[in-house]
C-alpha positions as YAML, in Angstrom:
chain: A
units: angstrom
residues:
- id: 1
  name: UNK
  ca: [25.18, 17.42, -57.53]
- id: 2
  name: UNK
  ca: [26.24, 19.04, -54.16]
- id: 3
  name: UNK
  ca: [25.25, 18.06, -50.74]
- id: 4
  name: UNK
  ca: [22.81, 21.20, -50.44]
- id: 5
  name: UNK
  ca: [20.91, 20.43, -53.65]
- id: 6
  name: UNK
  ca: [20.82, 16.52, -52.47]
- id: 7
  name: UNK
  ca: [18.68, 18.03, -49.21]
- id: 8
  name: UNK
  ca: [16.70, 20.18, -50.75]
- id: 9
  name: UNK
  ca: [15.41, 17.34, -53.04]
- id: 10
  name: UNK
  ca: [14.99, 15.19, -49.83]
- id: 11
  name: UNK
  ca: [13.11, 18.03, -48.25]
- id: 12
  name: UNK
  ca: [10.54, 18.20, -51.43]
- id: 13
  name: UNK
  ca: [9.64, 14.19, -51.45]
- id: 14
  name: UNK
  ca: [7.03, 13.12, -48.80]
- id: 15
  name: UNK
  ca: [7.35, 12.42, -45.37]
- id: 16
  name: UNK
  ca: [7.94, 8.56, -44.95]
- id: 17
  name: UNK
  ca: [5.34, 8.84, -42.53]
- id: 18
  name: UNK
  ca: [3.19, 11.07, -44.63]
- id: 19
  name: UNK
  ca: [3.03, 9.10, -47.25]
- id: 20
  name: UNK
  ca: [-0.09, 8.38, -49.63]
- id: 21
  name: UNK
  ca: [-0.30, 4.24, -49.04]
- id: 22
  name: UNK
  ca: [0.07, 5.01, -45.16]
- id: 23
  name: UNK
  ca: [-2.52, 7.84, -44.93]
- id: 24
  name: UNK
  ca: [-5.01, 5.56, -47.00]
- id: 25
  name: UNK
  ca: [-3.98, 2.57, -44.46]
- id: 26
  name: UNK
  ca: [-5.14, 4.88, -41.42]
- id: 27
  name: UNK
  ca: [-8.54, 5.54, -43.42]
- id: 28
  name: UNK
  ca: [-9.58, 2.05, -43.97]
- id: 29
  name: UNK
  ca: [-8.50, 1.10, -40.01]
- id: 30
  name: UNK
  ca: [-10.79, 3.75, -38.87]
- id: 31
  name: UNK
  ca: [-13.50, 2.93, -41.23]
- id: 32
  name: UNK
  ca: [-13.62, -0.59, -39.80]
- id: 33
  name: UNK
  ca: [-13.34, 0.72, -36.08]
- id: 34
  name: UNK
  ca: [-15.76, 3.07, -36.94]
- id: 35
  name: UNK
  ca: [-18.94, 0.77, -36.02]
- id: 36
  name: UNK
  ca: [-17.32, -0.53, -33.10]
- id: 37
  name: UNK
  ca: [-16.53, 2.99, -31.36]
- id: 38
  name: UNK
  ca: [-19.91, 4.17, -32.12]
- id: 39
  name: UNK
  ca: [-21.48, 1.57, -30.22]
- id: 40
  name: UNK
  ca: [-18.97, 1.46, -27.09]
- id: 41
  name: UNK
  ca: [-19.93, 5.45, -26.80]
- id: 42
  name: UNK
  ca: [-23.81, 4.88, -27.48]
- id: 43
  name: UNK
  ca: [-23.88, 2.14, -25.09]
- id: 44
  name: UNK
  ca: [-21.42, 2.31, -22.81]
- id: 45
  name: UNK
  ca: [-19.66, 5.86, -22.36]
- id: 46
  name: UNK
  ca: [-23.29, 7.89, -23.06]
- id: 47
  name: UNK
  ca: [-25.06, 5.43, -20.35]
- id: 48
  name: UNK
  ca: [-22.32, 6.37, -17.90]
- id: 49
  name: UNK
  ca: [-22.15, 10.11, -17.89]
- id: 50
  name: UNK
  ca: [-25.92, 10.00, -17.63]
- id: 51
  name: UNK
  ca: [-26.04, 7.77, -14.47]
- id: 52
  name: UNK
  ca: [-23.50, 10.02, -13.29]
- id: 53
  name: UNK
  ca: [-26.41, 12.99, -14.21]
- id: 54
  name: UNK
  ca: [-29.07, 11.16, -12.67]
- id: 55
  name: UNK
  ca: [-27.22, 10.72, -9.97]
- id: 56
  name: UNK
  ca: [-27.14, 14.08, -8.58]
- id: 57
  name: UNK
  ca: [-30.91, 14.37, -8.31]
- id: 58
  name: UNK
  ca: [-33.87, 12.68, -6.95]
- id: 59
  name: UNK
  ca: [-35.90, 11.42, -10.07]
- id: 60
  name: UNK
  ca: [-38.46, 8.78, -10.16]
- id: 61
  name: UNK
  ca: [-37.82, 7.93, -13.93]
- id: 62
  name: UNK
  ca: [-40.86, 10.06, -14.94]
- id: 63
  name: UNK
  ca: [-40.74, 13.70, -16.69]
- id: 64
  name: UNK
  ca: [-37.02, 15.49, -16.89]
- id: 65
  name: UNK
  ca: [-34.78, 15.58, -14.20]
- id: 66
  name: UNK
  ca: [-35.50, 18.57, -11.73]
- id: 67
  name: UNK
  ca: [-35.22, 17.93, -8.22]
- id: 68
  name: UNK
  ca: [-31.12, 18.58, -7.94]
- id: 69
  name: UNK
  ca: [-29.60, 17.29, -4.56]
- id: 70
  name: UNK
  ca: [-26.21, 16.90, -5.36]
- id: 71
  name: UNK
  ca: [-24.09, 14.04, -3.81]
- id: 72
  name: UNK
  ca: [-26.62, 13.02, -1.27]
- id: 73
  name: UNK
  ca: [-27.76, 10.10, -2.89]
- id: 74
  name: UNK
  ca: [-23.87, 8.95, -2.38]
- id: 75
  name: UNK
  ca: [-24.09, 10.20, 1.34]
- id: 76
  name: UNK
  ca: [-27.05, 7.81, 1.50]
- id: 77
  name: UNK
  ca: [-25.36, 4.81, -0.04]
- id: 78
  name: UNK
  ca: [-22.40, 5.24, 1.92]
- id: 79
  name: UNK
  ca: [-24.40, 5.33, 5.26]
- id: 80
  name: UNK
  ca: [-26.89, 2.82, 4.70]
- id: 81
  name: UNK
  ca: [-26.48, -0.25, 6.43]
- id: 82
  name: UNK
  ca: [-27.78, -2.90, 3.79]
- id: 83
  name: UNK
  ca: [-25.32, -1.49, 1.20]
- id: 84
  name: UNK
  ca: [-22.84, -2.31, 3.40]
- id: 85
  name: UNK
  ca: [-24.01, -5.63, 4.35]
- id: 86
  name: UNK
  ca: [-24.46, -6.29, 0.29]
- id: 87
  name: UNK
  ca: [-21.03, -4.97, -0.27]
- id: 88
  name: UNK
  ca: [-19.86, -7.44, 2.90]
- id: 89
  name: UNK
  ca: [-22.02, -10.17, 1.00]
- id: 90
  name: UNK
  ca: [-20.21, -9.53, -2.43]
- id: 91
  name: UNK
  ca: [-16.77, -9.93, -0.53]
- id: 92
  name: UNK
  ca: [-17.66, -12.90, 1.04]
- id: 93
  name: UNK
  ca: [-18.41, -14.64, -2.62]
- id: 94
  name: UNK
  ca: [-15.07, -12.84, -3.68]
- id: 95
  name: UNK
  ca: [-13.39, -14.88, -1.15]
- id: 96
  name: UNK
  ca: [-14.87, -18.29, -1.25]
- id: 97
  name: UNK
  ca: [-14.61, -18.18, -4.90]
- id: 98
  name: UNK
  ca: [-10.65, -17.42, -4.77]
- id: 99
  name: UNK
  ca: [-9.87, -19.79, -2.11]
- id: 100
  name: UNK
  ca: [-12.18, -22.99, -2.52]
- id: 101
  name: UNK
  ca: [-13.80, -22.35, -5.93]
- id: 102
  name: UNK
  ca: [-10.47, -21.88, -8.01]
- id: 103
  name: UNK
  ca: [-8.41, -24.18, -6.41]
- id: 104
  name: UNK
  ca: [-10.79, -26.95, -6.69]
- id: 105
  name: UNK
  ca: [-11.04, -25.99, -10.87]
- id: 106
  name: UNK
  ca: [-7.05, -26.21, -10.79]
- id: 107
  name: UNK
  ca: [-6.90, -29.46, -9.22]
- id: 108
  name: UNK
  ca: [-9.71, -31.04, -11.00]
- id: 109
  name: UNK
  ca: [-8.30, -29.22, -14.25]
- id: 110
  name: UNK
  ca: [-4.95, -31.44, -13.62]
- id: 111
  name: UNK
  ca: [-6.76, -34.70, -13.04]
- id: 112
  name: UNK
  ca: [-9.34, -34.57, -16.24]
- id: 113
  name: UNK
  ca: [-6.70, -32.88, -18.24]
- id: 114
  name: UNK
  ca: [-4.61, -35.18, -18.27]
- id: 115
  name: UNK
  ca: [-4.36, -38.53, -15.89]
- id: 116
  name: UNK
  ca: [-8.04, -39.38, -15.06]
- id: 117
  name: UNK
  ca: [-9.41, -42.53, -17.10]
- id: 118
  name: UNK
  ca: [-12.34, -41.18, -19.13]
- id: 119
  name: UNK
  ca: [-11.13, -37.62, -19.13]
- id: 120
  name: UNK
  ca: [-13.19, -36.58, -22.06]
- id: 121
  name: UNK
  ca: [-16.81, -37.58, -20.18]
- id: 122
  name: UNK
  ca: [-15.89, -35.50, -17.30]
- id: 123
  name: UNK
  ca: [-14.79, -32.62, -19.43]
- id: 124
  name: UNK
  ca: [-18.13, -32.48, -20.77]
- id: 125
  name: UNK
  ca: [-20.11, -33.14, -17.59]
- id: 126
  name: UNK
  ca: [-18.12, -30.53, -15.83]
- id: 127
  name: UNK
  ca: [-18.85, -28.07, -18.22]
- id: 128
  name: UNK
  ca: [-22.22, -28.72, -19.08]
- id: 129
  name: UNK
  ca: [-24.21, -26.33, -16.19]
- id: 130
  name: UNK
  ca: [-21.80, -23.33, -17.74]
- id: 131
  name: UNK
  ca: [-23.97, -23.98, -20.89]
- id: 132
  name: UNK
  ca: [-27.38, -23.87, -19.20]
- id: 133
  name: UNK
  ca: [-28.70, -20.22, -18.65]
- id: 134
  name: UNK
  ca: [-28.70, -18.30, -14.95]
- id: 135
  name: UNK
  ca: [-32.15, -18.50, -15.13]
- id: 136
  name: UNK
  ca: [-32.38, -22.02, -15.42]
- id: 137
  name: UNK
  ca: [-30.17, -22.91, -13.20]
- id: 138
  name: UNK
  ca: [-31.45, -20.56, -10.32]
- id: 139
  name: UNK
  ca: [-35.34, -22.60, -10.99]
- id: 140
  name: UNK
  ca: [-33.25, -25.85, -10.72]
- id: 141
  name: UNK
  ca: [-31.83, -24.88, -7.97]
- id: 142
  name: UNK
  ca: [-35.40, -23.57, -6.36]
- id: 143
  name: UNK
  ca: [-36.19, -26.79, -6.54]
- id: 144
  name: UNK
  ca: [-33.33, -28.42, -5.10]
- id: 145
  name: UNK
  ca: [-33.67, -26.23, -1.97]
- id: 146
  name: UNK
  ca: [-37.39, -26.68, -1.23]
- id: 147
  name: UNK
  ca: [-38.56, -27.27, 1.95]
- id: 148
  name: UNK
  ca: [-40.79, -30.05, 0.80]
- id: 149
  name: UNK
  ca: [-39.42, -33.13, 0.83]
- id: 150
  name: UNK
  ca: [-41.34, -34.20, -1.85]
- id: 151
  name: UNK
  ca: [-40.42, -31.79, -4.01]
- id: 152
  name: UNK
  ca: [-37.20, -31.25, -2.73]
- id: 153
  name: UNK
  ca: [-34.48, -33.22, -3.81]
- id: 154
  name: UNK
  ca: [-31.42, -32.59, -0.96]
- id: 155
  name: UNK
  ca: [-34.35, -32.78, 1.81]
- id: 156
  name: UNK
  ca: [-35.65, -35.84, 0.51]
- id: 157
  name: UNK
  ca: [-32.41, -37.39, 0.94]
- id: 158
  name: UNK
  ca: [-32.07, -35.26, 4.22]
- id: 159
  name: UNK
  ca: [-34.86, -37.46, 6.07]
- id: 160
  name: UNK
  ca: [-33.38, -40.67, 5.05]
- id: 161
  name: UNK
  ca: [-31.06, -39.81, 7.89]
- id: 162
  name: UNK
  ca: [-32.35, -40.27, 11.80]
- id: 163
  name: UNK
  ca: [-32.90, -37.16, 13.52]
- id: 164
  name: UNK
  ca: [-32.55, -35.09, 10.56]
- id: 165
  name: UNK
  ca: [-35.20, -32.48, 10.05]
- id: 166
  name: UNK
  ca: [-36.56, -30.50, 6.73]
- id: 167
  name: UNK
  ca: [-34.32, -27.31, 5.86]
- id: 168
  name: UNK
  ca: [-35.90, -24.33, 5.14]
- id: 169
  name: UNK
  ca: [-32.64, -23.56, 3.09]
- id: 170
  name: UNK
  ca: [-33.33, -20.34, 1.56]
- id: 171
  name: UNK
  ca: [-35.18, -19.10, 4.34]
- id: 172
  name: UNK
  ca: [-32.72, -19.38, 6.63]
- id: 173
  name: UNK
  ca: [-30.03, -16.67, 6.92]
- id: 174
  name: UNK
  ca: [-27.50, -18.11, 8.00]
- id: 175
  name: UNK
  ca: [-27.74, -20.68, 5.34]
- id: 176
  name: UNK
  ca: [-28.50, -18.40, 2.85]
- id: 177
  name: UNK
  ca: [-25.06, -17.18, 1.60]
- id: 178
  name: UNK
  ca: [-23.41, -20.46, 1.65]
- id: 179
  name: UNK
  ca: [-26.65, -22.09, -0.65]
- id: 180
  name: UNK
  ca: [-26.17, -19.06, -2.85]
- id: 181
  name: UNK
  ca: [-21.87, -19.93, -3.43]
- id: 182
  name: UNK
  ca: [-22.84, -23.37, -3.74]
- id: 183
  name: UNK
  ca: [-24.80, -22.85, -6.65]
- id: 184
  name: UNK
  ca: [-22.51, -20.08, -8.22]
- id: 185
  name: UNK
  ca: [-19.94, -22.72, -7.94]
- id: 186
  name: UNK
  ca: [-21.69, -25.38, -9.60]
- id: 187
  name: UNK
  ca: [-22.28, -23.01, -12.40]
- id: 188
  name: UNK
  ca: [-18.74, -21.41, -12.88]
- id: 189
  name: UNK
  ca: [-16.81, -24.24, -11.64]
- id: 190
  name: UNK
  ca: [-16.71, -25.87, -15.57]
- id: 191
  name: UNK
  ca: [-15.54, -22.46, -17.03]
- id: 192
  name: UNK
  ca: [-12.47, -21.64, -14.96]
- id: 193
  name: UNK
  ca: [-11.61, -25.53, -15.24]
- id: 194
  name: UNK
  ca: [-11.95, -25.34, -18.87]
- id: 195
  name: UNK
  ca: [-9.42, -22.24, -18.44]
- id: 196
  name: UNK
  ca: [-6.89, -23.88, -16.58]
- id: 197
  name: UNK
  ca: [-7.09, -26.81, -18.83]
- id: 198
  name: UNK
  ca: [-6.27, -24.85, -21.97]
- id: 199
  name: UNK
  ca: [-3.31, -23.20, -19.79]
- id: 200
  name: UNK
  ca: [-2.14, -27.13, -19.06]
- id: 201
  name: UNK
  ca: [-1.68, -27.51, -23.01]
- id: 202
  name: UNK
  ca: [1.11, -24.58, -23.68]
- id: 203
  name: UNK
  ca: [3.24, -26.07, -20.77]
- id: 204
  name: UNK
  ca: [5.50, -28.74, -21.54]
- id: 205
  name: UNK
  ca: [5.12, -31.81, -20.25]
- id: 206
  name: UNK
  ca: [9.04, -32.87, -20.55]
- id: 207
  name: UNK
  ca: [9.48, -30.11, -17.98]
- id: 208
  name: UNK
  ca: [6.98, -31.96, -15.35]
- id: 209
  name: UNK
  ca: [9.03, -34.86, -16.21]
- id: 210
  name: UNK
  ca: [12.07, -33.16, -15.74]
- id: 211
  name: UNK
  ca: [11.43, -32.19, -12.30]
- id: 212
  name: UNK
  ca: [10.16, -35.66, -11.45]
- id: 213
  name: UNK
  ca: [13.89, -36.93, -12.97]
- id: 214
  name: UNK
  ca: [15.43, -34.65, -10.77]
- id: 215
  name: UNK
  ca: [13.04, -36.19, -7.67]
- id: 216
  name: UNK
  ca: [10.34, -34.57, -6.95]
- id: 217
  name: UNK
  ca: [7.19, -35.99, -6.41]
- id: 218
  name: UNK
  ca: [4.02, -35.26, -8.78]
- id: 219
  name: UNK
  ca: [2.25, -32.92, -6.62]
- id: 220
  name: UNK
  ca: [5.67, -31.18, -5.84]
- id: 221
  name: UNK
  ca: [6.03, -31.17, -9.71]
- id: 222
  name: UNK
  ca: [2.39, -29.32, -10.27]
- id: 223
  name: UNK
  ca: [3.04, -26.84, -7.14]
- id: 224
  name: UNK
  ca: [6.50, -26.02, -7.94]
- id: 225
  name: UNK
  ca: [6.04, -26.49, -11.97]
- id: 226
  name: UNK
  ca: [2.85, -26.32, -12.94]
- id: 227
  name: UNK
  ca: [1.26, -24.10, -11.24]
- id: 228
  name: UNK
  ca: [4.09, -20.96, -11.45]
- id: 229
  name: UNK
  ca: [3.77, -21.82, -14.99]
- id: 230
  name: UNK
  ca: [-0.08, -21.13, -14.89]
- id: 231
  name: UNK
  ca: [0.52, -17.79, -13.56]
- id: 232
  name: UNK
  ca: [-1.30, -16.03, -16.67]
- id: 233
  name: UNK
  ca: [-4.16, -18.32, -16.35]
- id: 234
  name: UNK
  ca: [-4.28, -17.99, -12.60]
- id: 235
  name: UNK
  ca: [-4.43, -13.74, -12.87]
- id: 236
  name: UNK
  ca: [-7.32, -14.56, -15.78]
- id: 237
  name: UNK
  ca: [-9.68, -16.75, -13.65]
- id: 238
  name: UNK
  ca: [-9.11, -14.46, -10.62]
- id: 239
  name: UNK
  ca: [-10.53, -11.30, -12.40]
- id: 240
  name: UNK
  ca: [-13.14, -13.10, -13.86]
- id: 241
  name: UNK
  ca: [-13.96, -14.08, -10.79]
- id: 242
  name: UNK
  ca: [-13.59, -11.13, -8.77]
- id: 243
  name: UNK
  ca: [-15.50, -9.29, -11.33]
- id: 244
  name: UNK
  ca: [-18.74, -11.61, -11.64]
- id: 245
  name: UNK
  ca: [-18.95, -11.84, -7.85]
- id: 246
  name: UNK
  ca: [-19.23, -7.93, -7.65]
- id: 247
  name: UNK
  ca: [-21.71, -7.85, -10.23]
- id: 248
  name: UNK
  ca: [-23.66, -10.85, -9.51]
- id: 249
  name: UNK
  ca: [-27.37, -10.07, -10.08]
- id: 250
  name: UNK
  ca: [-29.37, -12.85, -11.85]
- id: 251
  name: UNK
  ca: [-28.89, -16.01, -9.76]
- id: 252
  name: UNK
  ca: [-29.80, -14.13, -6.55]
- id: 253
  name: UNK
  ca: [-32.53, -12.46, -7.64]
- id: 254
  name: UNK
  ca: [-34.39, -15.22, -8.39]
- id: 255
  name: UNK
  ca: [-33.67, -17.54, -5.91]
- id: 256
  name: UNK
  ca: [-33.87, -14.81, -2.70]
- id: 257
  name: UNK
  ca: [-34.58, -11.39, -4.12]
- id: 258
  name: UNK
  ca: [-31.65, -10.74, -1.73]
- id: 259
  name: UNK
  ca: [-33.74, -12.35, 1.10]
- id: 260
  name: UNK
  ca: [-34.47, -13.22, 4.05]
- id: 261
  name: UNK
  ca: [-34.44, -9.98, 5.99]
- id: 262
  name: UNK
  ca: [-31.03, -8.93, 3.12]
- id: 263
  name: UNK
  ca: [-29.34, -11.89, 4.23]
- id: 264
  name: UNK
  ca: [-28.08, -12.20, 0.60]
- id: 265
  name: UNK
  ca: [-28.54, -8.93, -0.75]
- id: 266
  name: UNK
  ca: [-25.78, -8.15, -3.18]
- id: 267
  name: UNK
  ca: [-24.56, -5.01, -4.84]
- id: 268
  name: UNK
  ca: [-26.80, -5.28, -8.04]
- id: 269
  name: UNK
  ca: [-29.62, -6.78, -6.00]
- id: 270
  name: UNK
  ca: [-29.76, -3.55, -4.36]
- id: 271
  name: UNK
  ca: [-29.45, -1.16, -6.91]
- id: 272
  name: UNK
  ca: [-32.15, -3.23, -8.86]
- id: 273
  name: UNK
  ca: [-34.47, -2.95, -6.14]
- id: 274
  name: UNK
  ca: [-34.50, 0.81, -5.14]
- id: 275
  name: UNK
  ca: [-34.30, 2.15, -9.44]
- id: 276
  name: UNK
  ca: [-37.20, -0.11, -11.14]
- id: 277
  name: UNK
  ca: [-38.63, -2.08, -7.91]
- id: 278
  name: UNK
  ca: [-39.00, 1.65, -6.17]
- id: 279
  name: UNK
  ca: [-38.84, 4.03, -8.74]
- id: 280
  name: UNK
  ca: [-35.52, 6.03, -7.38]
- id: 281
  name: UNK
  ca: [-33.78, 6.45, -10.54]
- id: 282
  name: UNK
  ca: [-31.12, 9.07, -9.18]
- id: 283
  name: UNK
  ca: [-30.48, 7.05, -6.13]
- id: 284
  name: UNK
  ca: [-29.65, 3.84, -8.27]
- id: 285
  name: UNK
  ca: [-28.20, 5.64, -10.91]
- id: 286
  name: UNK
  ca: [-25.62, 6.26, -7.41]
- id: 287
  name: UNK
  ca: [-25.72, 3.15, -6.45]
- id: 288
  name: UNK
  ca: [-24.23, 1.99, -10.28]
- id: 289
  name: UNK
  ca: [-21.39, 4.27, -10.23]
- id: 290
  name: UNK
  ca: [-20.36, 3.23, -7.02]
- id: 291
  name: UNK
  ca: [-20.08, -0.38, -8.14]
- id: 292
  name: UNK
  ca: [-18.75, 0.70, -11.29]
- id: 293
  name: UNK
  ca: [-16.02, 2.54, -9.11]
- id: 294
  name: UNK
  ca: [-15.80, -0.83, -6.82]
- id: 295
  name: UNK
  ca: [-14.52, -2.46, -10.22]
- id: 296
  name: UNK
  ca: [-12.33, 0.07, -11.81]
- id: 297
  name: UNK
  ca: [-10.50, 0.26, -9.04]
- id: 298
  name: UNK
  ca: [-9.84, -3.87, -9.29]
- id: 299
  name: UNK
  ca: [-9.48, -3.69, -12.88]
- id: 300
  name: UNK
  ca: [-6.65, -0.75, -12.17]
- id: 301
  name: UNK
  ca: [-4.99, -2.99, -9.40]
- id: 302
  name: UNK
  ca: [-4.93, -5.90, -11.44]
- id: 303
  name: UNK
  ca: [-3.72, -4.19, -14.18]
- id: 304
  name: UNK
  ca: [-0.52, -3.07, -12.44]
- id: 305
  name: UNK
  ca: [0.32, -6.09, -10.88]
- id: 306
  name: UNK
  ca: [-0.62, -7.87, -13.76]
- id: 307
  name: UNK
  ca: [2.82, -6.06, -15.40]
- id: 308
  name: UNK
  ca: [5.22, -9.36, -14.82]
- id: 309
  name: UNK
  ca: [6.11, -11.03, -17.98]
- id: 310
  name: UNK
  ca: [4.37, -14.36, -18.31]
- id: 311
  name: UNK
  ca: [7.16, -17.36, -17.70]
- id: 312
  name: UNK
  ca: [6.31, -19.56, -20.57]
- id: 313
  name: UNK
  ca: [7.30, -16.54, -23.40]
- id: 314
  name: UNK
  ca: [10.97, -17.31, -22.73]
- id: 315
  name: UNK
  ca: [10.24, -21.48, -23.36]
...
């Protein structure tokens, strides 16, 4: 047999690509993503092209969409002053979450992980208000705040002290804010601990105890260790935290409505208010793509600097 009849018999069997077992493989993947993509379009991709529809006229929810005003609604957004203050409110959160809330989780993440005495209570205490539902915790926290001593629990202790008045903590505004990131804290603080804690348990510890060897302290082994090591962890907690205080709706609107006088009005609060509270579908249809743009334009940046390899894939 000659070379030419050897390709001509190669060209007549099946491509190795082409071939029967891998075509059937394909069919059976996209059977089983079938159900999945249908949902992401019905619910996700459909909901967003028609906000993006609604957006562009001024519709009340009620009969088909007729009054057409184009990008005004976006004009309005972008020049109304509580939108900016909620967008200035959702920064603030963004903020105090990355540079008390997650540094706090870290270190307290190093102590129950794996030095305190009675680790495994604390793990569980710590994580227990992640458990209980927004809802809950924003009535609990109702509570807590009250201006009545008798009811409330931090002004009761309050008036133990001389001199020390009542707090009308939630009415006040320049309270407001920080009551609001103390109880977002006390609710997320267990989750990014329990993060950082399973991010302690692929490092090493012979390399902590290398460095210490080698004379350095134990908090110069966790800053110049440890925490590099975390870095994966670290870039996870951050978006998740970035991302939840954009988006933050149900603690706030039921412990200020975004009150007093929009003193803690957030993104979501807002749009909430003007499309079922009001009846301006098109204008918070607006309002939704704008935050949606506010976090695909994190999720983008994160995603490119989130490009380094992580350090513990070459241990």
């Amino acid at each position: 047999m000659n070379i030419a009849q050897v390709r001509r018999n190669d060209s007549k069997s099946p491509a190795r690509g082409h071939s029967p077992r891998r075509t059937q493989d394909y069919v059976t993947i996209a059977l089983f993503l079938l159900p999945a993509v249908i949902l992401f379009v019905l619910f996700l991709i459909y909901p967003i092209f028609r906000s993006v529809y609604y957006s562009l006229f001024n519709w009340n929810g009620l009969g088909p969409a007729t009054k057409f005003i184009g990008l005004n609604n976006f004009k309005l957004i972008l020049t109304d002053q509580v939108f900016m203050k909620a967008i200035g409110h959702c920064l603030i959160i963004v903020v105090f979450s990355l540079a008390v809330q997650l540094p706090l989780a870290l270190m307290l993440a190093i102590m129950v992980g794996r030095d305190l005495p009675g680790r495994v209570f604390f793990r569980s205490v710590f994580f227990m208000p992640y458990v209980i539902s927004e809802v809950i915790t924003a009535i609990i926290w109702i509570s807590m705040f009250s201006p009545d001593p008798e009811n409330g629990f931090i002004n009761a202790l309050l008036i133990l002290i001389p001199g020390v008045h009542p707090q009308n903590f939630l009415g006040d505004i320049n309270q407001v804010m920080l009551c609001v990131f103390l109880v977002l804290t006390w609710k997320y603080f267990g989750l990014h601990m329990l993060l950082f804690m399973a991010g302690l348990q692929n490092i090493p510890r012979e390399l902590e105890e290398a460095a210490m060897i080698d004379g350095a302290n134990r908090w110069q082994s966790v800053w110049y260790v440890t925490v590099p090591l975390l870095g994966t962890t670290l870039r996870t907690t951050t978006y998740l935290s970035v991302l939840g205080s954009l988006t933050q709706f149900n603690l706030v609107w039921i412990m200020t409505r975004g009150g007093p006088v929009n003193a803690s009005e957030m993104m979501a609060t807002y749009m909430y208010r003007f499309a079922f509270l009001r009846s301006q579908l098109g204008y918070g249809s607006a309002v939704a793509l704008v935050m949606l743009v506010f976090c695909l334009i994190f999720s983008v940046a994160y995603q490119w600097l989130n490009r380094q390899p992580d350090p513990l894939s070459g241990i």
